[in-house]
C-alpha positions in Angstrom: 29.1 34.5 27.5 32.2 31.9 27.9 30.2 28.5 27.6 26.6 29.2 26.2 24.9 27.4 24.0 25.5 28.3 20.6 22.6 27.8 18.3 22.0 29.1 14.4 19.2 31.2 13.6 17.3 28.5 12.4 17.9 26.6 15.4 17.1 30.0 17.5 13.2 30.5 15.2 12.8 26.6 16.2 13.5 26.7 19.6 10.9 30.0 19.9 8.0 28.5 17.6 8.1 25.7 19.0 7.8 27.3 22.3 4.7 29.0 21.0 3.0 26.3 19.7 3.8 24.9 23.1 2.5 28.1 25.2 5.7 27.9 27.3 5.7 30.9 29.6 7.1 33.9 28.2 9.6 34.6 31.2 10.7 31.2 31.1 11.6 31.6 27.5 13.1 34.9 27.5 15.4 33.1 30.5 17.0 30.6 28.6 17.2 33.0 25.8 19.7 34.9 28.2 21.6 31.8 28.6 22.7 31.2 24.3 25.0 33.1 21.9 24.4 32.9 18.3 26.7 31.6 15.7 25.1 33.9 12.6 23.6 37.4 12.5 20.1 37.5 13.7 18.1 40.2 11.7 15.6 42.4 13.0 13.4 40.9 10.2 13.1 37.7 11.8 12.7 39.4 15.2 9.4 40.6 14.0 8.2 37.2 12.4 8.7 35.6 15.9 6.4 38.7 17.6 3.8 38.3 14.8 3.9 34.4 15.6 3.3 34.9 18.9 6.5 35.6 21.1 5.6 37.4 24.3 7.1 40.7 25.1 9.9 39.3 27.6 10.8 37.1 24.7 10.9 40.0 21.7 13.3 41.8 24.2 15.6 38.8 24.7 15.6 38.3 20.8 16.8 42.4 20.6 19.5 41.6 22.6 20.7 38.9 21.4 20.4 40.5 17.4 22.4 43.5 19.2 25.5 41.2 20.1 25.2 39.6 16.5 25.5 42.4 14.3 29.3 41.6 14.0 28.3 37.9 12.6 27.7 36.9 9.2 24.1 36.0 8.1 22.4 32.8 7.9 23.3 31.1 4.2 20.7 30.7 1.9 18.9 27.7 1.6 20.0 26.5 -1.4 16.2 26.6 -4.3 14.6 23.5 -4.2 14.3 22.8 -8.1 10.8 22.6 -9.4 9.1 19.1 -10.0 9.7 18.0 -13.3 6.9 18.4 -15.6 4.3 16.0 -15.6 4.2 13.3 -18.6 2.1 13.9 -21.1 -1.1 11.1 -21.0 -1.3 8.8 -24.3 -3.3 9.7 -26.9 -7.1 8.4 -26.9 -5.7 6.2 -29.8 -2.9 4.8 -27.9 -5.0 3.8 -24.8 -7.8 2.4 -26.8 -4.3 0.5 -28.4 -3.3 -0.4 -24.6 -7.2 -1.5 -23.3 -7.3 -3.9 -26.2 -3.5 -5.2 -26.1 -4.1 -6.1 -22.2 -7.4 -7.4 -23.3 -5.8 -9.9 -25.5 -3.4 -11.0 -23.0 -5.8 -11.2 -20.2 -8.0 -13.3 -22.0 -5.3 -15.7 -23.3 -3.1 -15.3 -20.0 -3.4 -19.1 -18.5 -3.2 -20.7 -22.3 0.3 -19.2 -22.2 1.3 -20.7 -18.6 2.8 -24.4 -18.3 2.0 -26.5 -15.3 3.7 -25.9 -12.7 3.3 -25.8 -8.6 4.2 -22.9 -6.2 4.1 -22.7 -2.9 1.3 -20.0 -1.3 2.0 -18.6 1.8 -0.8 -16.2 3.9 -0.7 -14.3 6.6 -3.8 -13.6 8.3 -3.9 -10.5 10.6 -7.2 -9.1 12.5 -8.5 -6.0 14.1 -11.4 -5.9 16.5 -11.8 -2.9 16.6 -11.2 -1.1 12.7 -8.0 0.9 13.7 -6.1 -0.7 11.6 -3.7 -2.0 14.0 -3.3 -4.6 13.2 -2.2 -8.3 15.1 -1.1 -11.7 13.7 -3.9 -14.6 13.9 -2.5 -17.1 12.4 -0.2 -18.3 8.9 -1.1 -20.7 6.0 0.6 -22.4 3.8 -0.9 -24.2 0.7 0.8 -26.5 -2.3 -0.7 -24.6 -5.3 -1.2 -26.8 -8.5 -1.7 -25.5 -11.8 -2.5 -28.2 -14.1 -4.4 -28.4 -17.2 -4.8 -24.4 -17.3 -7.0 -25.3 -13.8 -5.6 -24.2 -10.3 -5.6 -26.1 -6.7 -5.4 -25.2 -3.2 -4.1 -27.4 -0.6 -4.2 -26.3 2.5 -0.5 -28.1 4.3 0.2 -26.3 7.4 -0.8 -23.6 9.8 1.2 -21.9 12.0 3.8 -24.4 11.8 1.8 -27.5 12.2 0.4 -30.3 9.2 -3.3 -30.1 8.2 -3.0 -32.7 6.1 -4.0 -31.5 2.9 -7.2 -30.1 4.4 -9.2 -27.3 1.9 -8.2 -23.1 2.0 -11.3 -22.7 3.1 -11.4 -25.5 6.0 -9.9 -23.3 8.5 -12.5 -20.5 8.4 -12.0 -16.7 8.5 -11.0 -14.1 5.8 -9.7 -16.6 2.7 -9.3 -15.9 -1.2 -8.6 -16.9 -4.6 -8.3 -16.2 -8.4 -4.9 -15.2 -8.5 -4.3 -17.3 -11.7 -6.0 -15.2 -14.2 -9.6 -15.0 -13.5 -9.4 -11.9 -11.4 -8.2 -10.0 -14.8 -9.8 -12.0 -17.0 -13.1 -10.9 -15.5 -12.2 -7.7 -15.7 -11.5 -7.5 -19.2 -13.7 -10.4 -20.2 -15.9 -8.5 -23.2 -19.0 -9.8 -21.7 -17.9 -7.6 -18.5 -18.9 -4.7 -20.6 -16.1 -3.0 -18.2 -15.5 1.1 -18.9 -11.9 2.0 -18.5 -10.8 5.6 -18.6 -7.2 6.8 -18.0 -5.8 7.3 -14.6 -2.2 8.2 -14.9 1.2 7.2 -15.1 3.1 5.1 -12.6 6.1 3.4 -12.2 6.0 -0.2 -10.9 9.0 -2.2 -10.0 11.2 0.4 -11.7 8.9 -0.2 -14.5 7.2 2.4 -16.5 3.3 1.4 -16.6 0.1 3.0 -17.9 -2.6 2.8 -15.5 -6.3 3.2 -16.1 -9.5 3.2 -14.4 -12.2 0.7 -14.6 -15.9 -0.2 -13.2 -17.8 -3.3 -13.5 -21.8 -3.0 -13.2 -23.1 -5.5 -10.7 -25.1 -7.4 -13.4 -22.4 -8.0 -15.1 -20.3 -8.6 -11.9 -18.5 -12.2 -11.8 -16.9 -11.4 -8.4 -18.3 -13.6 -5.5 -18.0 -12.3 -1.7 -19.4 -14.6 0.7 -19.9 -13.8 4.2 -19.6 -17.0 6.0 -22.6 -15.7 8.2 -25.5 -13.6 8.6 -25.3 -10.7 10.9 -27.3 -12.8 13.3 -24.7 -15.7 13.3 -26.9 -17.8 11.0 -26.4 -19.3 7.4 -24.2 -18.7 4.8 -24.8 -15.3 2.3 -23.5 -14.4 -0.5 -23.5 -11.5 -3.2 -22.2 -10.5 -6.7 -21.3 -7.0 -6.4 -20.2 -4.4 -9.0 -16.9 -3.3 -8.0 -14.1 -1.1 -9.6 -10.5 -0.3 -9.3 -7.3 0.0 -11.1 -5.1 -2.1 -14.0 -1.1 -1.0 -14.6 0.0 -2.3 -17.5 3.6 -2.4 -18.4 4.4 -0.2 -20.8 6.9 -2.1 -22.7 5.7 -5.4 -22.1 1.6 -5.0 -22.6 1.1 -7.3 -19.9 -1.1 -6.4 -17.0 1.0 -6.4 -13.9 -1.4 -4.7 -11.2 -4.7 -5.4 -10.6 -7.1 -3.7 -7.8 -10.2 -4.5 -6.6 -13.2 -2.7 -4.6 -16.4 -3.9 -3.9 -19.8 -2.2 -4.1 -21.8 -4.3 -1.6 -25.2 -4.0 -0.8 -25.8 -1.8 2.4 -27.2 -4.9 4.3 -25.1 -7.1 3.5 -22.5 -8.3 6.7 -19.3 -7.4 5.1 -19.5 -3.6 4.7 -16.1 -3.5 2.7 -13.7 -5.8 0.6 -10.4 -4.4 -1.5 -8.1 -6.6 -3.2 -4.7 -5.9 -5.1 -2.3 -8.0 -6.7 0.7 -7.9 -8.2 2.2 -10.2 -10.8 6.0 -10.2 -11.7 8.3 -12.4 -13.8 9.1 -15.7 -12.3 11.4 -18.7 -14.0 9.9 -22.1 -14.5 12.3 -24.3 -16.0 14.6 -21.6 -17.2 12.1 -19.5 -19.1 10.3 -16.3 -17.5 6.7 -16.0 -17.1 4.4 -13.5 -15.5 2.9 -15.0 -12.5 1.0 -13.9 -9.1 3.8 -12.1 -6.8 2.0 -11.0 -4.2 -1.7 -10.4 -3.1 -3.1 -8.4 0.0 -7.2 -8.6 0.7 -8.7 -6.4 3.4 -11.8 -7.1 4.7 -14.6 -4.9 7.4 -17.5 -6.4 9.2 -19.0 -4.2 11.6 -16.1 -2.9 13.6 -13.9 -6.1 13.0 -11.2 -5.5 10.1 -9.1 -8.7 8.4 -6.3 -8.5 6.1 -4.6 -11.5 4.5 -0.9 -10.9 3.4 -0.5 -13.2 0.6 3.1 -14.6 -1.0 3.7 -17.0 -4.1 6.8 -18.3 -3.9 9.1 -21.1 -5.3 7.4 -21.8 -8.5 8.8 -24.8 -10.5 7.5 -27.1 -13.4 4.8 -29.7 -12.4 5.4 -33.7 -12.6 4.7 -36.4 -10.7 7.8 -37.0 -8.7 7.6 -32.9 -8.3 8.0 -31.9 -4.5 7.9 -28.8 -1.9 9.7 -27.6 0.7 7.6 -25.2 2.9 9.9 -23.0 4.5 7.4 -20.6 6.5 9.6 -17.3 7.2 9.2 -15.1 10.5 6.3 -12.8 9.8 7.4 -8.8 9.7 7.6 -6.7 12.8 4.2 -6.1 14.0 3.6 -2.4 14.3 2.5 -1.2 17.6 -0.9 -1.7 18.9 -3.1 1.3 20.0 
């Protein structure tokens, strides 16, 4: 058989399953069967798998005769063991998370008494989808001059998509917005008044660092979180809630300092906005040559009847505040959009 195709076994139990799965005719396999030669020993073990899989007669004979004009081969190698998962780390004893809640606690509460003033630039990408696939397209990009002064933050809206809106409000352009990024999202989570309920959720690694992560809910009476709808469902006035909501806190194992936050909202089954989740991440940033935790990173998704949003949020160039302090707003091309449905 000068010229056939030669295939391994495992390239020959492919070939047939796949054919299977495919309900190729069982002639048309057993033809081009007729056409290969095989570079190992084909067993008459594996012969019967294929049958009990489903290979038609015409193609059980075709597999006989090709394990007949094998027998001289050597046999497939064996695959070499995958090694077993290593075993799962042990949690932290109940006194060492109660240690961990009330460590992160502590720095929560005290988190923007440790930051200087400084300004960053905020940069959000606004994506849409009508119709809750999740595929999602670019509406438009924002970028704000972020102030922290005084231990108080401000938004200034400066351009979008490329053009000056001189300094004009986040929430001036409409659509899905947010903010809290600078401490009061985890500071009213772990806020004692909160009366949050953490229980332990596992271990993760974050940024190549080790972090415990825990569990948490927030009762709607003692919820702080705000979601507003911009609309009714009629198109009329403004409405908002205060939800309960729960989610997950990593804190860094060897630094105590929360460095993940996420947020889901339990809203009211008539209220317009049917779902809101919010994560963000916070990693070290320098600010006149020291290192502070600050907000990395922050991705909101929102659901409104069928139409899905999700702002893509950045904080970038931090640097101390002064008054002859200014910023370059370099606006980067926004990632490859993955294909719409």
């Amino acid at each position: 058989m000068s010229g056939a195709t030669k295939l391994t076994v495992e390239q020959l139990v492919g070939f047939v399953r796949s054919s299977v799965e495919q309900k190729q005719p069982d002639k048309k396999v057993a033809d081009y069967l007729e056409t290969i030669s095989l570079s190992q020993r084909l067993e008459d073990q594996t012969i019967e798998e294929l049958r009990a899989l489903g290979a038609g007669p015409k193609t059980v004979e075709a597999l006989k005769a090709l394990g007949t004009g094998s027998q001289k081969l050597s046999p497939p190698s064996q695959p070499t063991p995958t090694p077993p998962p290593p075993p799962p780390i042990a949690p932290p004893s109940d006194e060492e998370q109660g240690k961990v809640i009330e460590q992160a606690r502590d720095y929560a509460m005290n988190y923007t008494k440790s930051l200087p003033d400084f300004l960053c630039t905020q940069l959000t990408r606004r994506y849409v989808d009508p119709h809750g696939t999740k595929f999602w397209g670019l509406e438009d990009t924002l970028t704000a001059h972020v102030s922290y002064v005084d231990h108080k933050e401000d938004y200034k809206l400066m351009t979008r998509n490329g053009k000056s809106t001189l300094n004009s409000s986040i929430w001036s352009v409409g659509g899905a917005n947010s903010a809290g990024e600078f401490g009061s999202m985890m500071a009213g989570i772990f806020d004692p008044k909160t009366e949050a309920t953490f229980h332990w959720e596992r271990w993760a690694t974050l940024r190549g660092r080790r972090a415990y992560v825990f569990a948490y809910q927030v009762a709607q009476e003692r919820s702080g979180w705000r979601v507003s709808s911009g609309h009714d469902a009629a198109g009329g006035s403004n409405r908002e809630t205060v939800p309960a909501y729960h989610g997950l806190v990593f804190v860094d194992r060897d630094l105590g300092a929360v460095v993940r936050v996420t947020l889901v909202a339990e809203l009211p089954s008539d209220f317009p906005i049917q779902m809101v989740e919010d994560t963000l991440d916070y990693d070290l940033a320098a600010i006149s040559g020291h290192q502070y935790l600050l907000p990395l990173k922050a991705v909101v998704e929102m659901k409104e009847g069928s139409h899905m949003s999700k702002n893509e949020v950045e904080f970038r160039l931090y640097r101390k505040f002064s008054s002859e302090a200014t910023i370059t707003f370099d606006t980067p091309d926004a990632p490859a959009e993955p294909p719409k449905k």
